[in-house]
Structure formats: structure tokens, C-alpha cells
C-alpha positions as CSV (number, residue, x, y, z in Angstrom):
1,X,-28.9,-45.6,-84.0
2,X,-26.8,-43.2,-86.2
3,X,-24.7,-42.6,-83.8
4,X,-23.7,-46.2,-83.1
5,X,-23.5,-46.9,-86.5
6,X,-20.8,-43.8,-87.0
7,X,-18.6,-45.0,-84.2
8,X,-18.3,-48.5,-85.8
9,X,-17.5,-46.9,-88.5
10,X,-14.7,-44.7,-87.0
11,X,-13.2,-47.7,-85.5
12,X,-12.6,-49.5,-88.4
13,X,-10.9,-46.9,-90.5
14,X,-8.7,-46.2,-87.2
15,X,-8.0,-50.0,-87.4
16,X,-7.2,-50.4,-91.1
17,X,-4.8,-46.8,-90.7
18,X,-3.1,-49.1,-87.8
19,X,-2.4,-52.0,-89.7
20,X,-1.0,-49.8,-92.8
21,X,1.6,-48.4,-90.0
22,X,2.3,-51.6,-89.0
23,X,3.3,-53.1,-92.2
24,X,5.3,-50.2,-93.3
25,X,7.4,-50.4,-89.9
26,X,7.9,-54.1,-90.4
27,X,9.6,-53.6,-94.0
28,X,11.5,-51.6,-93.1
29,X,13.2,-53.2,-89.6
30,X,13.7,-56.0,-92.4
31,X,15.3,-53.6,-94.6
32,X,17.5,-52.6,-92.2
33,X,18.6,-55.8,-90.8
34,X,19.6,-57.4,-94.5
35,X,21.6,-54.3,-95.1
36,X,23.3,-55.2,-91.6
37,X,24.4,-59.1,-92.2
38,X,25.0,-58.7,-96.1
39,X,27.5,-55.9,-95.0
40,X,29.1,-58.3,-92.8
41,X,28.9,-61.3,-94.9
42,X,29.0,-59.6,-98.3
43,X,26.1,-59.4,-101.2
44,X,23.5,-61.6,-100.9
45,X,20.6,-62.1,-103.5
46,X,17.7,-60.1,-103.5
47,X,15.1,-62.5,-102.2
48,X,11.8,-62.5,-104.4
49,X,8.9,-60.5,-102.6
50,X,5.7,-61.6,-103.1
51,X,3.3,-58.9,-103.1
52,X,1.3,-58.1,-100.2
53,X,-2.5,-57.6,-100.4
54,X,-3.4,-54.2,-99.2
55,X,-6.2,-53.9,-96.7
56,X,-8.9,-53.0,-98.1
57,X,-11.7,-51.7,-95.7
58,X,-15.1,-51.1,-97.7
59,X,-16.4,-47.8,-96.1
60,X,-20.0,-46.8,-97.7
61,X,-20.7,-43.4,-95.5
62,X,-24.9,-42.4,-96.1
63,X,-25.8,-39.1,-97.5
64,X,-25.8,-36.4,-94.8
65,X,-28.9,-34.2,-95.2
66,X,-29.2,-30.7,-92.9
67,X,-32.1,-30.9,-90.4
68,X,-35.1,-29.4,-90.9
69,X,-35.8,-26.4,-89.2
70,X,-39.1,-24.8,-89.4
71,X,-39.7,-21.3,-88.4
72,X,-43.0,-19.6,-87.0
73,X,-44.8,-17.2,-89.6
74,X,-43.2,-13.9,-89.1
75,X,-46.6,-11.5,-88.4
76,X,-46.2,-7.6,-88.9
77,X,-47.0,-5.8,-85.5
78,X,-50.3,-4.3,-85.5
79,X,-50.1,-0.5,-86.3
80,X,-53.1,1.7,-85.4
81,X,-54.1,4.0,-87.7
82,X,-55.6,7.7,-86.8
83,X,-59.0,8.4,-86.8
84,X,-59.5,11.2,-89.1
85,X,-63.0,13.4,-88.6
86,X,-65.3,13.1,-91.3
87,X,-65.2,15.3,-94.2
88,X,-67.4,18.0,-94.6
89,X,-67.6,20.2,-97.3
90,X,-65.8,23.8,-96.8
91,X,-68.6,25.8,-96.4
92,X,-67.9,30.3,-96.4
93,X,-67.2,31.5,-92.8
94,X,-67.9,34.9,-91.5
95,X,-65.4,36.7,-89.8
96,X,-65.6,37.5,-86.0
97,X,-67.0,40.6,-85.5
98,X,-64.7,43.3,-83.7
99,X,-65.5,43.7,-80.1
100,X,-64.4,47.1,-78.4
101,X,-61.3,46.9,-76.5
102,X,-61.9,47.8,-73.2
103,X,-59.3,48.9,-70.4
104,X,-61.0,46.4,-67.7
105,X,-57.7,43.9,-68.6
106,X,-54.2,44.9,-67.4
107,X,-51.9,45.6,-70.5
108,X,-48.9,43.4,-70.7
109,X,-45.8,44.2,-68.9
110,X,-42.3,44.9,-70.1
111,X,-40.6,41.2,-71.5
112,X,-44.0,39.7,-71.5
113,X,-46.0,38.6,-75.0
114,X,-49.1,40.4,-75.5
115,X,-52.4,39.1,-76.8
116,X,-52.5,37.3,-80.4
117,X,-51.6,40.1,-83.0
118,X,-51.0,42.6,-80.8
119,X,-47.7,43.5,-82.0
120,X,-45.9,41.1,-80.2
121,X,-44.3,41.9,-77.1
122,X,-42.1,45.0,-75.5
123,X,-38.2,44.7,-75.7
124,X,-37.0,44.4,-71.9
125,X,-35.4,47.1,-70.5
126,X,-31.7,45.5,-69.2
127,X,-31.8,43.6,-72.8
128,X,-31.9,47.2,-74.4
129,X,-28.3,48.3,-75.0
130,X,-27.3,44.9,-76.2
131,X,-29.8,45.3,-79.0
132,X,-28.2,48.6,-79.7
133,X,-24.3,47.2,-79.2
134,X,-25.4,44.4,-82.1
135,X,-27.4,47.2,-84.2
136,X,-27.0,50.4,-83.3
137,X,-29.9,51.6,-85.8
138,X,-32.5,48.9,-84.6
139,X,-35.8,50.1,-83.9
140,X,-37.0,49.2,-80.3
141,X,-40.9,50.6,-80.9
142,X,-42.3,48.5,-83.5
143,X,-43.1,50.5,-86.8
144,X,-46.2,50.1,-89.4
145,X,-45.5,49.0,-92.8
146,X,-44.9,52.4,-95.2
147,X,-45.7,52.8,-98.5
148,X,-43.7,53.1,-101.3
149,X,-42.1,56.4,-101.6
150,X,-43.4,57.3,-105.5
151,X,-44.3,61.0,-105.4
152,X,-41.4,63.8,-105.0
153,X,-43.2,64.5,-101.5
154,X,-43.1,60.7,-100.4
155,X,-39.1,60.7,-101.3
156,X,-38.6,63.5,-99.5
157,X,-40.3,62.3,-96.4
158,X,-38.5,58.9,-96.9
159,X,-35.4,60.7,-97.1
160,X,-35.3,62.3,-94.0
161,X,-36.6,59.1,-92.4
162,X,-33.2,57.6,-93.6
163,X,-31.2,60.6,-92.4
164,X,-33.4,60.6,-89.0
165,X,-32.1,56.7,-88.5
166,X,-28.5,57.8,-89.5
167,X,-28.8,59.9,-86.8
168,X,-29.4,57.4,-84.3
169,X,-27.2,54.9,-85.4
170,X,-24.1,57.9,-84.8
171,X,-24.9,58.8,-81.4
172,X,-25.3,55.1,-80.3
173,X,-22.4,53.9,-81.8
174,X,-20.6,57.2,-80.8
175,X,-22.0,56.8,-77.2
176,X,-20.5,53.1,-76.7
177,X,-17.0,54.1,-78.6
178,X,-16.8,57.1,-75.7
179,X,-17.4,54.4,-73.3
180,X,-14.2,52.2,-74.7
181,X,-12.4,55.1,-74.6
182,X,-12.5,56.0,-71.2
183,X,-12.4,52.2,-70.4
184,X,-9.1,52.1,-72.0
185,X,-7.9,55.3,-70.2
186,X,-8.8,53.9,-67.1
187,X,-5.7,51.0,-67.4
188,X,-2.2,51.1,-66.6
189,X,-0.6,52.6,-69.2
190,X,1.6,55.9,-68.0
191,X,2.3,57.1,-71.9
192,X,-1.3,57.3,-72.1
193,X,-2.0,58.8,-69.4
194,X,0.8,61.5,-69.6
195,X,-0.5,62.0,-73.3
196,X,-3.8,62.6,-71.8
197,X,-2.6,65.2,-69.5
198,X,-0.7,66.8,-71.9
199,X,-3.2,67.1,-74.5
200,X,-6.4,67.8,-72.9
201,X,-5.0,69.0,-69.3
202,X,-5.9,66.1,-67.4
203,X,-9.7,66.1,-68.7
204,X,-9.8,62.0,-70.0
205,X,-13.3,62.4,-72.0
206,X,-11.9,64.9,-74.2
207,X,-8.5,63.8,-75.0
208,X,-6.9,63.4,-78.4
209,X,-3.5,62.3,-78.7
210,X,-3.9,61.5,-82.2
211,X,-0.6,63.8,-83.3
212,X,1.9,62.0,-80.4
213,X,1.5,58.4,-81.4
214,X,0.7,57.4,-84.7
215,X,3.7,54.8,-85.3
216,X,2.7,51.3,-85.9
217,X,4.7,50.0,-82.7
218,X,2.0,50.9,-80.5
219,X,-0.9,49.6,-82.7
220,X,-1.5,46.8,-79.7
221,X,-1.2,48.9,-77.0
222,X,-3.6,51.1,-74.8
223,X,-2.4,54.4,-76.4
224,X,-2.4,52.7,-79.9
225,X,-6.3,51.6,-78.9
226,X,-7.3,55.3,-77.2
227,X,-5.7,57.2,-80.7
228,X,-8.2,54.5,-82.7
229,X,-11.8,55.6,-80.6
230,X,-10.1,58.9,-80.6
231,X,-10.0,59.0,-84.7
232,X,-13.4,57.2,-84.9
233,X,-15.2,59.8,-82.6
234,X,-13.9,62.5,-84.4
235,X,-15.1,61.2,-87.9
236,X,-18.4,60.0,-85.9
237,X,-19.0,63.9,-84.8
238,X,-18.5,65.3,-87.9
239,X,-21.0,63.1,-90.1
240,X,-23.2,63.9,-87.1
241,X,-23.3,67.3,-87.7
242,X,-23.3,67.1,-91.4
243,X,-26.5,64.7,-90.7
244,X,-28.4,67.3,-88.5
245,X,-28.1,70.3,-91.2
246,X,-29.4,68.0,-93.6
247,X,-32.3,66.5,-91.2
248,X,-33.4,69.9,-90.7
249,X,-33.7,71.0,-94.5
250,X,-35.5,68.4,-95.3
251,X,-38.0,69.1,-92.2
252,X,-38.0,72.8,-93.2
253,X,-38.8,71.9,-96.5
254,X,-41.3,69.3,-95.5
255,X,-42.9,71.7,-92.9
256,X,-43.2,74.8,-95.6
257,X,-45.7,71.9,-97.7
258,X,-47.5,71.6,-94.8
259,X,-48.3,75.0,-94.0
260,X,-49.6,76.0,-97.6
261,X,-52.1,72.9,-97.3
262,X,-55.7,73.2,-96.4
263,X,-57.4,71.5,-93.1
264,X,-57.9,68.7,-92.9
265,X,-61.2,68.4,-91.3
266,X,-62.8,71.5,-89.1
267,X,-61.7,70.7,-85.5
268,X,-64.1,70.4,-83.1
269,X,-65.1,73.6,-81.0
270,X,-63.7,72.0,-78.0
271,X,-60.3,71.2,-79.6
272,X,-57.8,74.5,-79.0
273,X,-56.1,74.9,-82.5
274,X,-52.9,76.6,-83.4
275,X,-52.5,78.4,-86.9
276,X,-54.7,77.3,-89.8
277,X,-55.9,74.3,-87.7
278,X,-54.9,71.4,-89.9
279,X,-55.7,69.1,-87.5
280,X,-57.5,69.2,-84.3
281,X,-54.9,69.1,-80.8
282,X,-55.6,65.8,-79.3
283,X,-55.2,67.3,-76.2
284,X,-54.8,70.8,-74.4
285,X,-51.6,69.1,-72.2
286,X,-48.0,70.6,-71.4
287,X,-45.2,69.8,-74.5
288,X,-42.4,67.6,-72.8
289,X,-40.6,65.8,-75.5
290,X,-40.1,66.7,-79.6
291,X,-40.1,65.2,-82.7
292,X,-36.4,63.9,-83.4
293,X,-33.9,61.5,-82.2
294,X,-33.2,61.3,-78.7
295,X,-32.2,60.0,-75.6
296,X,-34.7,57.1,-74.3
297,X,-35.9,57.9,-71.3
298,X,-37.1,54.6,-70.9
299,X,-34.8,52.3,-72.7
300,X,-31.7,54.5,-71.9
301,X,-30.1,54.5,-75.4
302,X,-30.7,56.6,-78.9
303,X,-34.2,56.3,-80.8
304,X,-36.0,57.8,-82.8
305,X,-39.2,59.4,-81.5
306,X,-41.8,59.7,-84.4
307,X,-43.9,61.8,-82.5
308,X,-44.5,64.8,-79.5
309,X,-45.3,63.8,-75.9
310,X,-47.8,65.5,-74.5
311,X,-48.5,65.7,-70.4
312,X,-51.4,65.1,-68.9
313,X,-52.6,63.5,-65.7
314,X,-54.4,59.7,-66.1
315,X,-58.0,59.4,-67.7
316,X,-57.6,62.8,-69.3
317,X,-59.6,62.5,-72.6
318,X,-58.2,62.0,-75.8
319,X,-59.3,63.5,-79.0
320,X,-59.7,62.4,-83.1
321,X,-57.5,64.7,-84.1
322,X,-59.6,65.0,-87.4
323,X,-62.0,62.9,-89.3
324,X,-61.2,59.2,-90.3
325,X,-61.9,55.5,-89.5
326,X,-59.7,53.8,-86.8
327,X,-56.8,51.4,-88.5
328,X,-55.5,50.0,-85.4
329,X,-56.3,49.5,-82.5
330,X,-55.0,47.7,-79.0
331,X,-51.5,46.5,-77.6
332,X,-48.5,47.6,-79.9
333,X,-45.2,46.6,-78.0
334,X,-43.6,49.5,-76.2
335,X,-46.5,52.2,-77.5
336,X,-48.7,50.5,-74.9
337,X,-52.5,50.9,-75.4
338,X,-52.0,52.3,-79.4
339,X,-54.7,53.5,-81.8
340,X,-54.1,55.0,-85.2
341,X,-56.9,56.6,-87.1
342,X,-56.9,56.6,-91.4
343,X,-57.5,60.4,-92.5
344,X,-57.6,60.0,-95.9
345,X,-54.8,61.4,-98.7
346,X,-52.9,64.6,-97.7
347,X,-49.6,66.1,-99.6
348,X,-50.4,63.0,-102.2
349,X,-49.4,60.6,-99.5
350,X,-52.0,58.3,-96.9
351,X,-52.5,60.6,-93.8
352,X,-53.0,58.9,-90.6
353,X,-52.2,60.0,-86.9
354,X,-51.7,57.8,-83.9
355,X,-51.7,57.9,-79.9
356,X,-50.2,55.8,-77.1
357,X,-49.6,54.8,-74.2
358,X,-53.3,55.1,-73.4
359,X,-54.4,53.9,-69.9
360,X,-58.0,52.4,-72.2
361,X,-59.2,52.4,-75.5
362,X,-63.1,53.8,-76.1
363,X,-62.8,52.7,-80.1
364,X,-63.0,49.5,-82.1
365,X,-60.9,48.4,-85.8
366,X,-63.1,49.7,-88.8
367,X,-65.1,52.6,-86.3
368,X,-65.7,55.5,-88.2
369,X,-64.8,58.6,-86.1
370,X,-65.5,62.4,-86.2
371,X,-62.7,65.2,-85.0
372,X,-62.9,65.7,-81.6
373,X,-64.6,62.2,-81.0
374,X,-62.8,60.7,-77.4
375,X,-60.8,57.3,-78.4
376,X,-59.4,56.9,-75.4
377,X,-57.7,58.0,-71.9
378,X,-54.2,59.4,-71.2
379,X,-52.5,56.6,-69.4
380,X,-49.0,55.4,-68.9
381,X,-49.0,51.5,-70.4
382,X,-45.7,50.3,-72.8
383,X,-42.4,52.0,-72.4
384,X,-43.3,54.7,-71.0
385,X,-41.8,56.7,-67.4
386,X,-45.3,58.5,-66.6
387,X,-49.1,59.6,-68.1
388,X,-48.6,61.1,-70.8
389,X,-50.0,61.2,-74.7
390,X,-47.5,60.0,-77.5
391,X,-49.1,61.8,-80.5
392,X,-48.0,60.9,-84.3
393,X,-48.4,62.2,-87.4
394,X,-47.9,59.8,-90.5
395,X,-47.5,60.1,-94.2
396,X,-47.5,57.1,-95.8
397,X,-46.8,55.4,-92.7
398,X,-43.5,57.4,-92.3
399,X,-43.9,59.8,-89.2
400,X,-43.0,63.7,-89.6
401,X,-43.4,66.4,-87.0
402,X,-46.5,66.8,-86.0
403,X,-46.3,70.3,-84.3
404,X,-46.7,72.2,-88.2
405,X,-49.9,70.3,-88.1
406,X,-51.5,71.4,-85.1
């Protein structure tokens, strides 16, 4: 019906539009013609024009109103909540009692995470010397905290810990600049390689051709590079050997306070003892490594060794060096099977000592244990290259020699 009634209505607006076009053409052919004759036939009078009536079409268009539209009730999707437990009241919970560690479980292997707390796990082997290139003081064994160094005899033991790490961090740093040397003598340059002849006779590790080319046009070049490592090992060597001298001072002088002290506890009668017998020998096995920096034999770069190795074959008893109660106990990163035992105070600092690499452990954390009491069995679990007994001493968690204490 609407739509019927707005066609009629279209059509007669088109039809009153036509006859408005119509009109206005007609007036004006009539226009044009008069002009015509009364130029031929000369002015004629304006005849009198009645006016027209204009068309007048009565168009009453209804009110347009916008169609309703109704929309659905937008419902929020249904979200499920958790279920949360009940609450209970926190009640006091005792801890798990310790449980001997026993060696009936295979420690973990090299690159593999030990148990929960057990130190984490051991640095890989072929990961090793990138550690060092990054850090050449880093610290593959994992250390216990120290305390803090407040006496003269605890500054002076955590002085020569610094010095001991100095130590390391020149020999690896002056092992991998020896290595870019003799990389860089290796290439093709002849003027480094006559300079090498002519300085050190044809021997390339040695080689200094530091006084020969020094000008800043061969900065870039191979000889410019080999006088570089060449002036950094030489500085390297001599803070070395400044750095030994004063390591062993401070050991001398650390040593000399350990011989005027008193035992620590009376070793057992099976424990063979050497001097005043401040502590009881773990162990009567062959000495095969020192206290000091050195050369990993497992990790193949410098470190630190805080202790003395001691040979012995596998399941060789281990002893308390002294009296004490057991601080740790179990898997320590590259010590292996590790147990430290608390001694008390000695030299004003906290006394402990500490053996690895143990093939099983015979104590538990918190065991109170006499001198010459067995912990354990010589094994050859963490870093190590064969049985053997790592042995520790410790002042205030800082390791010194133990040898003046045996």
C-alpha cells in the first residue's frame, strides 16, 4: 500500500515539472517569432499578457518513521569459576626428619641436575673453557657461604683468598692470550714471521718483537696484533709473579698461627698424625695434588684447589678428622658425594673440614661425630679423574692449607 501510494505520488510531481518545461518553451518560441516579423515589419505594440496560472500540484508527503528493530538480550557467556579447597586453619608442621644418605643411588653425572638442594648440578666438561673465556676467575666447584672477615686473622685469610683467585684469573687469561698469539703467528704474514725468526730464532711461543714494530701503521695487521699479546703476556707474567710471593707470605704467615695453636681434638689411635696433631689424617693415602691454583685435571683449565688430594683405592674408609657435628651432607656439584663436618672456633674463626668425591656417605645433617668416626668411603663421584679423597680445611668458610694441620 505505501508503495503504490509513493509512485502516484512520483508521477505527479514528474507531470507537473513537465508541464512547467513546456510552458517555458512555448514563451519563448513566441518570443522569438515576434522579434522575427516586427524586425521585418518594424515595431509593433507589446500585446497585453494575461497572467498565466501556475500549476499548482498539492503534494502532502506522510511522516517517515525508521523501522523498528528489536535486538535479542545480549547474555554474558558463562565463566566457571575454580574450585578452591576449603580453608583450614595453618596448623605448626614438623620438619622431615633427616634420613642417612646412603650410596645404594648412583650420583648424578656430569651436565645432569642433582637431587633438590643438592647444590645444583656439575658444569660440563666441553662447556668449561667458555666459562673461563667469559670469566676467567669464575669458580667451577661450587663454594659455601664465608663469613665476614672481622678479626685480623679472618682478613688475612680473606686476603690471600683474593690473591689465590688473582692467581687464577692470570694464568687463564694468560693461557688463552698465548693461544691468540700463536694463532696469529700461524697466518700469512712474512714481517711477522721474519721478526719471529729474528727475535726468538725461529721458536714462535716465545717471540717478542715488541722493539721492531711499534708504529701505528701496523696497528691492524698481524705483526701489529702478535706485538699486542706479546705486551699483554709480559705485563700478565710479571703481576703473576708479584702475586705468587705475595700468596706465599700470606700462607707462611697464616701457617706460623697454625702451628702455635693447640689440637683440636685428640685424634683417634688409629688416625697416623704428623707434628702436634691438630687434626686427625682422614686417611693414611699417598699425597697427589696441593693446596693452590692449578691446572684442572678434569675441567682442563686454572682453578683453584681449596684442598689436598689424597690416593686411595675405592671403599677405603674415611675418617672425622676431629670432633664436630656434620654441616652438610650429600651431592655438591663437581665435589661429588661431599660432607663437611663443624669443629667449633679455631684462630677466632669457625673451623670446619670437608671431603669429596666419596663413592657413599655413612653420616646424616645435624649427626654428632667423634675423631676418627668413618663418614664415608673413598670413591671417585663429581669431577673427578680417579678414587681419591679431596680433603679441606676451612676458616670461616674460606679454605687454607690443610697440610700445617695434619
Amino acid at each position: 500500500m505505501e508503495q503504490r501510494w509513493w509512485r502516484r505520488a512520483t508521477l505527479a510531481t514528474v507531470a507537473g515539472a513537465a508541464a512547467l518545461m513546456m510552458t517555458a518553451l512555448c514563451l519563448d518560441a513566441g518570443a522569438a517569432s515576434a522579434g522575427a516579423q516586427s524586425a521585418a515589419q518594424g515595431p509593433l505594440p507589446l500585446p497585453t499578457l494575461l497572467p498565466l496560472p501556475s500549476p499548482s500540484l498539492p503534494v502532502s508527503l506522510p511522516p517517515i518513521e525508521p523501522p523498528k528493530v528489536t535486538l535479542p538480550p545480549l547474555k554474558p557467556p558463562p565463566v566457571k569459576l575454580p574450585t578452591l579447597p576449603p580453608a583450614t586453619s595453618p596448623g605448626p608442621t614438623a620438619p622431615p626428619a633427616p634420613t642417612p644418605p646412603t650410596g645404594g643411588t648412583p650420583p648424578p653425572q656430569a651436565g645432569v641436575p642433582g637431587p633438590p638442594g643438592s647444590g645444583g648440578s656439575m658444569v660440563d666438561p666441553g662447556s668449561a673453557p667458555a666459562l673461563i673465556a667469559d670469566d676467567p676467575g669464575a669458580d667451577l666447584y661450587p663454594q659455601p657461604p664465608v663469613d665476614a672477615a672481622g678479626t685480623p686473622q679472618a682478613r688475612q685469610v680473606a686476603a690471600l683468598g683474593d690473591v689465590q683467585h688473582r692467581i687464577q684469573y692470570l694464568e687463564n687469561t694468560l693461557a688463552r692470550t698465548r693461544a691468540d698469539l700463536a694463532k696469529v703467528r700461524r697466518g700469512p704474514d712474512p714481517v711477522l714471521h721474519l721478526l719471529t725468526t729474528l727475535t726468538a730464532g725461529g721458536d714462535a711461543e716465545e717471540a717478542s718483537p715488541l722493539t721492531v714494530a711499534d708504529s701505528a701503521d701496523v696497528a691492524d695487521t698481524p705483526t701489529g696484533r702478535a706485538v699486542a699479546l706479546s705486551g699483554a703476556i709480559t705485563s700478565g707474567q710479571a703481576e703473576l709473579v708479584r702475586r705468587r710471593q705475595e700468596e706465599t707470605r700470606l700462607r707462611q704467615e697464616i701457617d706460623r698461627r697454625v702451628r702455635a695453636m693447640p689440637a683440636v681434638a685428640a685424634p683417634a689411635r688409629t688416625v697416623a698424625t704428623v707434628g702436634r696433631g691438630r687434626l686427625g689424617r682422614p686417611l693414611a693415602g699417598r699425597l697427589t695434588s696441593r693446596f693452590g691454583t692449578r691446572f684442572d685435571p678434569y675441567y682442563k683449565v686454572w682453578q683453584l684447589h681449596p684442598g689436598v688430594d689424597l690416593a686411595a683405592p675405592t671403599g677405603t674408609p674415611i675418617l672425622a678428622a676431629a670432633d664436630g657435628r656434620v654441616s652438610r651432607v650429600g651431592w655438591y656439584g663437581g665435589y661429588g658425594n661431599y660432607t663437611c663436618i663443624a669443629h667449633g672456633r679455631a684462630d677466632g674463626q669457625r673451623l670446619s673440614t670437608c671431603y669429596g668425591h666419596q663413592s657413599r656417605l655413612l653420616v646424616s645433617p645435624g649427626q654428632r661425630v667423634r675423631a676418627g668416626q668413618v663418614i664415608g668411603l673413598v670413591g671417585s663421584t663429581g669431577a673427578s679423574t680417579g678414587p681419591h679423597l679431596h680433603f679441606e680445611v676451612r676458616l670461616g668458610g674460606r679454605p687454607v692449607d690443610p697440610l700445617p694441620w695434619l
